[in-house]
C-alpha positions, 0 to 999 in steps of 0.5 A, a space after each residue: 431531911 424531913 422531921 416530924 415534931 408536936 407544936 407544943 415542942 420547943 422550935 429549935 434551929 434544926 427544924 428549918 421549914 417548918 409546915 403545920 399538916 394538921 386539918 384544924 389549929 393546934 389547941 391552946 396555941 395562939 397563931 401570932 405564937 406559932 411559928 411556921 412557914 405554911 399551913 397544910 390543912 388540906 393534907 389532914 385526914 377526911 373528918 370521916 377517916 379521922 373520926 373513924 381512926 381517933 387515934 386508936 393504934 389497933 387502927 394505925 395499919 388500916 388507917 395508913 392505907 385509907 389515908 395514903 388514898 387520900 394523899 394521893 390527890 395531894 402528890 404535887 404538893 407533897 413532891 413540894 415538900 420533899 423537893 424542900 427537904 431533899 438538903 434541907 431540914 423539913 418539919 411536919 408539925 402536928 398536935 396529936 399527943 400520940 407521936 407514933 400514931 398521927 397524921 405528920 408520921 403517915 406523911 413523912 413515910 408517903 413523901 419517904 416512899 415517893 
């Protein structure tokens, strides 16, 4: 089962691999305090795609579509994480305060409709 979580949430035993897709590191959190199996950086948003969406919601369908282009160079890698997740609890963490409107939640719906 593939999940979606902020890093300033507490981990539980539930999220199992638990794989951070933000482009840079989650501020105010130390790495050594972080716990997480891997860093997908490579699967954030272009620089330019973040600034022009920055997290603005009136944005959110437009930005989906962009950012879908974008991801799909990254499919393998994302066929990874839904081969991990297919029995298995998965987690996409992220640091956005908006937990409806970010990266981790486009994610999940690709790898959900791949």
């Amino acid at each position: 089962m593939l999940k979606i979580k902020r890093v300033y949430d507490d981990e539980s035993q539930q999220d199992g691999k638990r794989y951070l897709v933000d482009g840079v590191w989650p501020r105010g959190v130390k790495k050594e305090d972080l716990n997480h199996d891997e860093w997908y950086k490579e699967l954030s948003p272009s620089s330019d795609l973040r600034k022009w969406f920055d997290h603005d919601a009136d944005k959110w369908d437009e930005f989906r579509k962009k950012y879908f282009k974008e991801l799909d160079a990254h499919k393998e890698l994302l066929k990874e994480i839904k081969k991990d997740s297919d029995g298995h609890n998965v987690t996409l963490l992220y640091g956005a305060k908006d937990e409806k409107h970010n990266q981790a939640v486009a994610i999940k719906e690709y790898i959900e409709k791949m």
